[in-house]
VODRENVEX-367856 format. One line per field, with one value per residue (C-alpha): z negated, x negated, y; residue in one letter. Coordinates in Angstrom, 3 decimals, m for minus. Layout:
VODRENVEX-367856
Z <- c(Z | ...)
X <- c(X | ...)
Y <- c(Y | ...)
res <- c(a | ...)
end
This chain:
VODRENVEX-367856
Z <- c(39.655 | 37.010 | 33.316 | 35.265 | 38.253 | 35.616 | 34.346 | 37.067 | 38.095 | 34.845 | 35.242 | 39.115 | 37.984 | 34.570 | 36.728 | 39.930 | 38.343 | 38.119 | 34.797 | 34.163 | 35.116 | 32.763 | 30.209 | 31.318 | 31.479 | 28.198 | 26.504 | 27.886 | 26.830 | 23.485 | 22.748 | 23.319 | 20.201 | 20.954 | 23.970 | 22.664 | 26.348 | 27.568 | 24.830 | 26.345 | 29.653 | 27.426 | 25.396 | 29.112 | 30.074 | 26.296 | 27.198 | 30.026 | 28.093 | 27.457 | 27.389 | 27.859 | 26.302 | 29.021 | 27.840 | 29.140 | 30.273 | 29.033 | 31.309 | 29.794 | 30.691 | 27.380 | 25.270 | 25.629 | 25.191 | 22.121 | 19.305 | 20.650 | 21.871 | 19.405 | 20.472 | 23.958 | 25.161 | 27.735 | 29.234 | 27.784 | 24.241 | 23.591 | 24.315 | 20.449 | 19.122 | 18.744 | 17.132 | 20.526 | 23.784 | 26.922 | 29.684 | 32.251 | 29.814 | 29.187 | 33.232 | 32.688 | 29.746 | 31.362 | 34.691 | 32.407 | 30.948 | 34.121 | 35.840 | 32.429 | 31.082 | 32.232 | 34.994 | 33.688 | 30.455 | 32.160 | 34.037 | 31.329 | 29.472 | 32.468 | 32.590 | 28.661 | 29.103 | 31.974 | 31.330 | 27.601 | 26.906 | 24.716 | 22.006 | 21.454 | 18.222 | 18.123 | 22.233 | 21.841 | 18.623 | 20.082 | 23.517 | 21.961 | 19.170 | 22.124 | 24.991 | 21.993 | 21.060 | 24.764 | 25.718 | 22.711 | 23.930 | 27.879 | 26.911 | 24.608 | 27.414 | 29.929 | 27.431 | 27.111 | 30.953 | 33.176 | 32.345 | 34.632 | 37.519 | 37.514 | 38.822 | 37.133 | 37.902 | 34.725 | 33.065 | 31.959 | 29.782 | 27.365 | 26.671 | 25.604 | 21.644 | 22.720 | 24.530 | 21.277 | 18.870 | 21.230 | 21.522 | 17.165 | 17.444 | 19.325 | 17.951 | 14.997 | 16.758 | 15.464 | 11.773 | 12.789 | 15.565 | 13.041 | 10.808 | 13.632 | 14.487 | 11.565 | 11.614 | 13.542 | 17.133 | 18.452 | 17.716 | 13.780 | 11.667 | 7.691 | 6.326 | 3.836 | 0.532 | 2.903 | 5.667 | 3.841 | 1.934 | 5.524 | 6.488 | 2.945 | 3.818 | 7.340 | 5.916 | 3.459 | 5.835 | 8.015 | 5.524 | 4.476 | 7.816 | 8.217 | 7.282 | 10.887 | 11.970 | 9.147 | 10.755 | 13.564 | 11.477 | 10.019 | 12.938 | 14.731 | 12.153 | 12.525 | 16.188 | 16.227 | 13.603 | 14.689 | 11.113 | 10.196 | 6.885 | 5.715 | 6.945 | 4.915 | 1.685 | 2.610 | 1.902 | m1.234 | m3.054 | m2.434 | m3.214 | 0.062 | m1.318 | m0.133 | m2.255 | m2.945 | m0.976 | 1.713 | 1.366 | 1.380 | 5.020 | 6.612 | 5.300 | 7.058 | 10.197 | 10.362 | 10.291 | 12.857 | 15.208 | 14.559 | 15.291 | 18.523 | 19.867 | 19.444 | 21.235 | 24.390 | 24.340 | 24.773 | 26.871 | 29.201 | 28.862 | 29.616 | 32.548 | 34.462 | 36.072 | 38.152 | 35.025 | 34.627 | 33.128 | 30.803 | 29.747 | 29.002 | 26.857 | 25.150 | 24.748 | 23.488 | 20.741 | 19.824 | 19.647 | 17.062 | 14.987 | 14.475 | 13.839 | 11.163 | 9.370 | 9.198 | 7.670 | 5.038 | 4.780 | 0.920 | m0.322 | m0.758 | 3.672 | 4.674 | 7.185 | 8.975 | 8.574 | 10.243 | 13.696 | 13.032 | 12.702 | 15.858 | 18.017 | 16.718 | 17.993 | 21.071 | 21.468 | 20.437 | 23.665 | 26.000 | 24.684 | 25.157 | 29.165 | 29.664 | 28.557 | 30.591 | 33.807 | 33.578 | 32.849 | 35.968 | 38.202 | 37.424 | 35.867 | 37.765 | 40.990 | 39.843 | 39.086 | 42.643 | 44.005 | 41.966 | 42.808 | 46.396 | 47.615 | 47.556 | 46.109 | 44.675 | 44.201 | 40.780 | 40.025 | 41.035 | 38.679 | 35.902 | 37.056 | 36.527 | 32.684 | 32.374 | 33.102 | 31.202 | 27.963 | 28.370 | 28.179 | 25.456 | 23.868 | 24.292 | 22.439 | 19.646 | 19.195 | 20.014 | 16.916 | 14.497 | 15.240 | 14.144 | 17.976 | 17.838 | 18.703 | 22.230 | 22.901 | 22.353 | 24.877 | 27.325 | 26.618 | 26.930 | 30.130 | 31.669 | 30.556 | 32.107 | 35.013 | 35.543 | 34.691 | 37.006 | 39.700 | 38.086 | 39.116 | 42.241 | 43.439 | 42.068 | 44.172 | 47.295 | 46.631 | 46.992 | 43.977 | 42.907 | 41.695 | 39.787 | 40.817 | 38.420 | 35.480 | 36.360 | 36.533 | 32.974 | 31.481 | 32.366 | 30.522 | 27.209 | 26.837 | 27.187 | 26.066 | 23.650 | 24.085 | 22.534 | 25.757 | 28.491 | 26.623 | 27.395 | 30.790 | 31.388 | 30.040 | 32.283 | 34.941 | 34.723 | 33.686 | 37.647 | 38.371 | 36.926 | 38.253 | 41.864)
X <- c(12.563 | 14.499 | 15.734 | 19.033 | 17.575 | 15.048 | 18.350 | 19.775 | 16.719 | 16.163 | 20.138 | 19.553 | 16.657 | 18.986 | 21.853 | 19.927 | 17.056 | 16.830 | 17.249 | 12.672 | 12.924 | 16.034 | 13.800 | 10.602 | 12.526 | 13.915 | 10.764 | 9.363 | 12.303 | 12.343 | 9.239 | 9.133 | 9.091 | 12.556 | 14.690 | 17.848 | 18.279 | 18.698 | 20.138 | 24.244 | 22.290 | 20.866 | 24.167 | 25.399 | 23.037 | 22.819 | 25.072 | 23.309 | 20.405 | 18.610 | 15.035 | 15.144 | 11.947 | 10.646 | 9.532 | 7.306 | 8.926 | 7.495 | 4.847 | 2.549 | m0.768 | 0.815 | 1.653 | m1.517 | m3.589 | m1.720 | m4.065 | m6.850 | m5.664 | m7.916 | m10.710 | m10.920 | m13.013 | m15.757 | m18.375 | m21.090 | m19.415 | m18.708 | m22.619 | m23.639 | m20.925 | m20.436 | m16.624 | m15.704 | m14.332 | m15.207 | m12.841 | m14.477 | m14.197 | m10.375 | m10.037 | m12.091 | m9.715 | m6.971 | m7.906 | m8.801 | m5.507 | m3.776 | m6.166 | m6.187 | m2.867 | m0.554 | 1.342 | 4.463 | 4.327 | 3.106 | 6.933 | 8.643 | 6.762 | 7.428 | 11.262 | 11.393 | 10.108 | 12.341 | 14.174 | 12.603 | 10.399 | 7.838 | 10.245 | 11.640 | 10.009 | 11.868 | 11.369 | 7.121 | 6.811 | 8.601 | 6.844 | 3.112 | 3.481 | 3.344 | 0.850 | m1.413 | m2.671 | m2.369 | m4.767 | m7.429 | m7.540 | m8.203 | m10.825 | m12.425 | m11.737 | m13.529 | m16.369 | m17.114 | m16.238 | m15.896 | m18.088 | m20.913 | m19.019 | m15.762 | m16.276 | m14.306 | m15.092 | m16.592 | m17.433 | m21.157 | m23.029 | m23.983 | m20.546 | m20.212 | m19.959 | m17.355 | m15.282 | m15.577 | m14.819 | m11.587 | m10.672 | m10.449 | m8.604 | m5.763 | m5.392 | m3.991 | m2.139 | 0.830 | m0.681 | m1.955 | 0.456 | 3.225 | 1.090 | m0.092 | 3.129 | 4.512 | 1.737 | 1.746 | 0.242 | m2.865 | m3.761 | m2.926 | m2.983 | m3.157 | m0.974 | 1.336 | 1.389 | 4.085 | 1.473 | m1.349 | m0.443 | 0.532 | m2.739 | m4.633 | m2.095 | m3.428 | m7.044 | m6.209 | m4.115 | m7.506 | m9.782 | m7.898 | m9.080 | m12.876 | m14.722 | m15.394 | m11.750 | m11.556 | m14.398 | m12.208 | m9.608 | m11.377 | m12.711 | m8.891 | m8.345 | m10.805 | m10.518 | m6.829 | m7.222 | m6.787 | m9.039 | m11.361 | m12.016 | m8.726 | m10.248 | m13.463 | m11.160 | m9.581 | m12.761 | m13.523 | m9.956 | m8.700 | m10.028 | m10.644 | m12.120 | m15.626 | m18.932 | m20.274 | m22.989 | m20.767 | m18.917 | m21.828 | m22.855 | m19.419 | m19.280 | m22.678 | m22.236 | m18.317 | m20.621 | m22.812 | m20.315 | m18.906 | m21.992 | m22.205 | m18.833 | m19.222 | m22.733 | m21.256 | m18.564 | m20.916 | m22.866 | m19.816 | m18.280 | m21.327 | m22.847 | m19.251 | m18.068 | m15.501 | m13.191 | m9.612 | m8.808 | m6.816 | m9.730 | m11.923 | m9.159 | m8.709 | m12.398 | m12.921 | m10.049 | m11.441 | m15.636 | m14.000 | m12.031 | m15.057 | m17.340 | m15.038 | m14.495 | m18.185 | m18.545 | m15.653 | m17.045 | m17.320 | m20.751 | m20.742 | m20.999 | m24.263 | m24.554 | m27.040 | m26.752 | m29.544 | m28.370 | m24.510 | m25.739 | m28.177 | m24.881 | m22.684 | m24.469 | m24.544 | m20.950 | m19.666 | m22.005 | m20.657 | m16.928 | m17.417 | m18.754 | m15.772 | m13.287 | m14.750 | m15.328 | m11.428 | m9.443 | m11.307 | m11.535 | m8.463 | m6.081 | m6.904 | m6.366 | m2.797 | m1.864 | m3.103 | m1.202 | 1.927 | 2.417 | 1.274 | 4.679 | 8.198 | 9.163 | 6.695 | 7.251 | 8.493 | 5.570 | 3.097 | 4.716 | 4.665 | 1.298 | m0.057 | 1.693 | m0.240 | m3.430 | m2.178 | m1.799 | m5.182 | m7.233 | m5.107 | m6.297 | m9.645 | m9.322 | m7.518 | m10.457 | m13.460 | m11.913 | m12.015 | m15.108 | m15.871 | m16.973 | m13.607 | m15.495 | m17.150 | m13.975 | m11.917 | m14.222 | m13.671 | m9.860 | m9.546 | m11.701 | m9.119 | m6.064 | m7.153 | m7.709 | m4.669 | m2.485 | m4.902 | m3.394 | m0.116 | 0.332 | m1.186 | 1.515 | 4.062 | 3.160 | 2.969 | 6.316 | 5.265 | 6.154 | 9.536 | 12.481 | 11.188 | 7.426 | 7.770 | 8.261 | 6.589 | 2.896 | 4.518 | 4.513 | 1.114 | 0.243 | 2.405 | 1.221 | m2.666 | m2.283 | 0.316 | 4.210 | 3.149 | 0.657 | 3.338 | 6.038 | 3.554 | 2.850 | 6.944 | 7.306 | 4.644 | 5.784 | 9.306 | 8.854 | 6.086 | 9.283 | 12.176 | 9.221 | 9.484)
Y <- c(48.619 | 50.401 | 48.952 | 47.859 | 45.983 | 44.253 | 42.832 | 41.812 | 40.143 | 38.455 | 37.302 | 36.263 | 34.190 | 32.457 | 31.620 | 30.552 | 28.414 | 24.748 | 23.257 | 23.205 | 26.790 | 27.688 | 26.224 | 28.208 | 31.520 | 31.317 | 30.141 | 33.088 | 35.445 | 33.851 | 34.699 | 38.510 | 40.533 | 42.655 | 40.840 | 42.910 | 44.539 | 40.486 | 38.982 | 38.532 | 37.210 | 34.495 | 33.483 | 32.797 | 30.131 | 28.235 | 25.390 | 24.741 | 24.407 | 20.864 | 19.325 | 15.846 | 13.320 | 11.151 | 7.688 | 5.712 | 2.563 | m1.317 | m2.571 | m5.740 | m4.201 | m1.132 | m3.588 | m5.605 | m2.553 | m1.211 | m3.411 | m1.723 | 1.211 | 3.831 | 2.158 | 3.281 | 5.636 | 7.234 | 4.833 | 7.071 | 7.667 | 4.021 | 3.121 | 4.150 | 2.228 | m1.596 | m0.580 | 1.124 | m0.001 | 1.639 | 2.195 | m0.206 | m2.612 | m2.293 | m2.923 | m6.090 | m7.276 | m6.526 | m8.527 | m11.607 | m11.355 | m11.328 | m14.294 | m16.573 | m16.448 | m19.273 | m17.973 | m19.166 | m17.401 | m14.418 | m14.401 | m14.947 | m12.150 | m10.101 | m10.666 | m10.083 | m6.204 | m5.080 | m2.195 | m1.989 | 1.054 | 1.715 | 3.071 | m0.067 | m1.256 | m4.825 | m5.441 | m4.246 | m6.618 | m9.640 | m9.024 | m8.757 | m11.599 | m13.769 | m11.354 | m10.873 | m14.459 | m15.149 | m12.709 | m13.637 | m16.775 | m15.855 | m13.561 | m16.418 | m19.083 | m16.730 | m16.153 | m20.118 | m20.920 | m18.615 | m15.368 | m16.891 | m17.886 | m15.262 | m11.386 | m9.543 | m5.381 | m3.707 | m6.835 | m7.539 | m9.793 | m6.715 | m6.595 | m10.104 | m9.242 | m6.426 | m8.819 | m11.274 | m8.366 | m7.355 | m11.251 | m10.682 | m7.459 | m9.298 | m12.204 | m10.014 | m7.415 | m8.528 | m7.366 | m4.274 | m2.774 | m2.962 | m0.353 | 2.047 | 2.312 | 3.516 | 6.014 | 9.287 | 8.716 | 10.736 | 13.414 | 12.636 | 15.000 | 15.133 | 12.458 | 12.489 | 10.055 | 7.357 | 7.920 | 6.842 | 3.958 | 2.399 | 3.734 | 1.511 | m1.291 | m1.319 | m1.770 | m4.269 | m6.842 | m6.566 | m6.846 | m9.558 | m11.453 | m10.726 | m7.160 | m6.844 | m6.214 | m4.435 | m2.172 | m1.862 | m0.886 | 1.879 | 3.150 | 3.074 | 5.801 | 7.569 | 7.938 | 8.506 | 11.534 | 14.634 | 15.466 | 12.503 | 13.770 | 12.373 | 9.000 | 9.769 | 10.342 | 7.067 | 4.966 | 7.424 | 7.243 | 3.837 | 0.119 | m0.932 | m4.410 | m3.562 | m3.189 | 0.427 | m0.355 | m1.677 | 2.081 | 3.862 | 2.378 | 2.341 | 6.010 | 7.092 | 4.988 | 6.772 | 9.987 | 9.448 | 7.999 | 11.458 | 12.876 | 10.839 | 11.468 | 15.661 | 15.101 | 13.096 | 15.583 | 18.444 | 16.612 | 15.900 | 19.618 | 20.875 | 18.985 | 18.769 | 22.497 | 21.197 | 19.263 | 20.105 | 22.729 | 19.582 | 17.363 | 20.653 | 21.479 | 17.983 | 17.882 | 21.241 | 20.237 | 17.114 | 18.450 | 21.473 | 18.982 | 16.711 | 19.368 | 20.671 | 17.110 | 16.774 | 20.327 | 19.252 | 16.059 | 14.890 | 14.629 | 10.749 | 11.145 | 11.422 | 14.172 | 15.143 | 18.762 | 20.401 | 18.523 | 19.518 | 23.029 | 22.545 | 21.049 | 23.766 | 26.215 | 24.731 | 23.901 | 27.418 | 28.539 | 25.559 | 26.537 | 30.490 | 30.059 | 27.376 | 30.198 | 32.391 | 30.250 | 29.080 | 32.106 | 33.937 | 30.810 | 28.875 | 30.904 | 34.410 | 31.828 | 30.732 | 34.312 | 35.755 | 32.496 | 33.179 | 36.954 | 36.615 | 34.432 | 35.633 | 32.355 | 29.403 | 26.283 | 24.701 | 22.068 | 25.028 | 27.395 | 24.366 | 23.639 | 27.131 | 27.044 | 23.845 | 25.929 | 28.757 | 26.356 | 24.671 | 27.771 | 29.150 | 25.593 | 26.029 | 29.622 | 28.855 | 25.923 | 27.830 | 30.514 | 27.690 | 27.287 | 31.374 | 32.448 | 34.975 | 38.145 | 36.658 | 35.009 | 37.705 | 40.282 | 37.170 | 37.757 | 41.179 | 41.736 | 38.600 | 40.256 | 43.641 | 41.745 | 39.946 | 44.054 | 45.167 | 41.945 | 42.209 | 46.086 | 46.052 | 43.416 | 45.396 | 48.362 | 46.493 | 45.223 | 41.235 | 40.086 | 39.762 | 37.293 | 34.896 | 34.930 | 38.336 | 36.230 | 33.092 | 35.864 | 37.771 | 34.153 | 33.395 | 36.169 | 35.446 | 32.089 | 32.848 | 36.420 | 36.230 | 38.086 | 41.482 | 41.420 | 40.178 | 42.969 | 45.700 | 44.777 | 44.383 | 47.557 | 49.595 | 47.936 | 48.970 | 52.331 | 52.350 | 51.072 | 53.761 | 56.193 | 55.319)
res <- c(x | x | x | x | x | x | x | x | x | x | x | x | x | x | x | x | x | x | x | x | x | x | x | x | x | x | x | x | x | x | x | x | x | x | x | x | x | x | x | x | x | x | x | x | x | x | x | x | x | x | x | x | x | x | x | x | x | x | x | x | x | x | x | x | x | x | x | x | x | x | x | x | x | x | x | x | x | x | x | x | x | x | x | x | x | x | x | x | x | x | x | x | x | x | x | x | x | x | x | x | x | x | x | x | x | x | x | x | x | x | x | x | x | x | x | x | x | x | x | x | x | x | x | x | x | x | x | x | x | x | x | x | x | x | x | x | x | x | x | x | x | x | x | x | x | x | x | x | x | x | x | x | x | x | x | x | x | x | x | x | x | x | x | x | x | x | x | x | x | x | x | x | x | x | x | x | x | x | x | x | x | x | x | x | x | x | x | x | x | x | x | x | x | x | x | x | x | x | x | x | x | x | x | x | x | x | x | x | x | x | x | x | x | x | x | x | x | x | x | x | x | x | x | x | x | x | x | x | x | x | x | x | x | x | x | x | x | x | x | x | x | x | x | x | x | x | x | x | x | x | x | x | x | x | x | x | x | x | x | x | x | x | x | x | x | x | x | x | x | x | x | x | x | x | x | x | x | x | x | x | x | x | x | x | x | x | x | x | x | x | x | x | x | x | x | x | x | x | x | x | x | x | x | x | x | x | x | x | x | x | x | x | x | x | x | x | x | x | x | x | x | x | x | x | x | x | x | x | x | x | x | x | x | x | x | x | x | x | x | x | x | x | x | x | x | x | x | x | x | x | x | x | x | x | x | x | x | x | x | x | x | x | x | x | x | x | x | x | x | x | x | x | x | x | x | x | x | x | x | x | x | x | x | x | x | x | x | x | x | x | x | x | x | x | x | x | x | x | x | x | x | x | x | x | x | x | x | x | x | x | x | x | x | x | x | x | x | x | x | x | x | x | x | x | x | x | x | x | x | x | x | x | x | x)
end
């Protein structure tokens, strides 16, 4: 393929694709570290350019959820915590909702969130100042009456004081949701002087109530942080209305629920070889981020140091062997998969980026972490891999149209665009050669 069929190619592929794969193209293109060979193509296609937001439309079982939303997570990561609400659970609350409240207010609820989404502040507010209180009072009506008598899937009588502390949590959504959502969503990350007095303002209005859903409070932050050692600082710089000794404990139990979470993580990452590609990534994120906070952590947190250090060590292994096992399972599949057809499929191609994205995740977290020399011989033995796939197609003559730049962005986005640049360019001078 010479320098002049790589252009036409590239222009085939601009004024032929669908919208996704106009904007997949040009990310890719816009990205390269010289595209001045391309750059009239692109001015072409700008106007057709456009990336729309989806949003997720209003449904009560969202807005019910939202007080306590933080809170959720894993069956096996919620065990150590009384603060946390496991995800059986949440199907349990939300089936006693649905049996318990009044049918009639349940319609009317129902008719008052059609066509709303979740974007709409004023809709969500009116909607959950009446679902909230509603819901409190089913699960506190099932917890006097009908817990013996009712199945409800997921619920079980060591979850009684969970389903109490959730029946608290709602009956003051309406002061809390307000605050979260003025506050970045999940992952958060450091927040700014604004941020953090609605953060303190959160704490006080639930303090305010009872020091246990002020707990929950707390532990909503720390949970939706994408750093909880801005959370730790919260406790340390404000007056949160709690004795020193009160701090003290709230700031050691924060730890070790820290210390909890990165160990069921682990656990999870390690035991399960078949995840997605995804959830290793969102774990792999989350396990570094905690590990860090609890490194940073101020020395008013009691850490248990010698244990961080032990599951460190044992993470940076777990997240080294993940890299490894995705980029030549996963991601080497998608490539092969990708050059092999004339023409693929859009949701494969945006399915393979997905991939592509995830392990570059998981790299950019296991560096944090310091492991950058085995994760970069992981890298560089993958990359030569997928040249090594990349020319081999290219001499065959199977790959071509857009499947050549679908495989090249694969490459930029876990490799980076210097990488995909050098393997354009070697392949088009094989090309100009030929």
């Amino acid at each position: 393929m010479t320098s002049n069929g790589l252009r036409d190619e590239i222009e085939r592929s601009l004024q032929r694709a669908s919208e996704r794969q106009l904007v997949r193209v040009m990310g890719f293109i816009d990205r390269l570290p010289s595209r001045t060979t391309v750059e009239d193509l692109v001015e072409r296609v700008r106007p057709r350019l456009a990336l729309v937001r989806p949003v997720r439309p209003m449904t009560l079982d969202r807005v019910l959820t939202l007080p306590f939303e933080d809170l959720l997570a894993e069956n096996d990561q919620a065990e150590g915590s009384p603060w946390l609400v496991p995800r059986s659970l949440h199907r349990a609350v939300l089936a006693i909702a649905h049996r318990r409240i009044p049918e009639p207010l349940m319609q009317d609820l129902q008719a008052a969130v059609i066509g709303k989404t979740m974007d709409d502040d004023e809709a969500l507010l009116d909607a959950g100042d009446t679902l909230w209180p509603a819901a409190a009072a089913a699960l506190r009506s099932f917890l006097l009456h009908g817990a013996g008598e009712e199945r409800v899937e997921g619920w079980g009588e060591r979850h009684r004081n969970r389903l109490a502390g959730l029946a608290l949590v709602l009956e003051n959504g309406a002061t809390s949701v307000p605050f979260l959502r003025r506050l970045p969503g999940k992952p958060m990350g450091t927040l700014n002087e604004a941020e953090q007095a609605q953060a303190v303002g959160m704490l006080h209005a639930m303090r305010a109530v009872s020091e246990d859903l002020f707990r929950y409070g707390y532990t909503m932050l720390m949970r939706r942080s994408s750093d909880p050692t801005d959370i730790f600082h919260l406790a340390l710089n404000n007056d949160l209305d709690i004795l020193h000794d009160r701090r003290e404990r709230l700031l050691a139990d924060a730890a070790s629920e820290c210390l909890d979470e990165i160990n069921a993580l682990h656990t999870n990452m390690a035991a399960h070889r078949q995840q997605s590609l995804n959830l290793a990534a969102d774990r792999t994120s989350r396990l570094v981020a905690l590990i860090q906070s609890l490194e940073r952590a101020p020395p008013a947190v009691r850490v248990d140091r010698r244990q961080l250090r032990a599951t460190k060590e044992r993470a940076s292994q777990t997240i080294v062997t993940i890299l490894e096992r995705s980029l030549s399972g996963e991601l080497r599949q998608s490539m092969h998969d990708l050059t092999a057809a004339a023409m693929v499929a859009d949701d494969d191609v945006m399915a393979a980026e997905d991939m592509a994205r995830s392990a570059k995740k998981i790299e950019v977290a296991g560096s944090r972490l310091g492991i950058g020399r085995p994760l970069d011989a992981v890298l560089q033995r993958e990359l030569a891999a997928c040249h090594a796939l990349l020319s081999h197609r290219a001499g065959q003559g199977a790959a071509g149209g857009n499947t050549v730049m679908d495989a090249l962005r694969l490459v930029e986005i876990m490799f980076g665009p210097d990488a995909a640049e050098a393997i354009l360019e070697q392949l088009n001078g094989a090309a100009g050669r030929g």
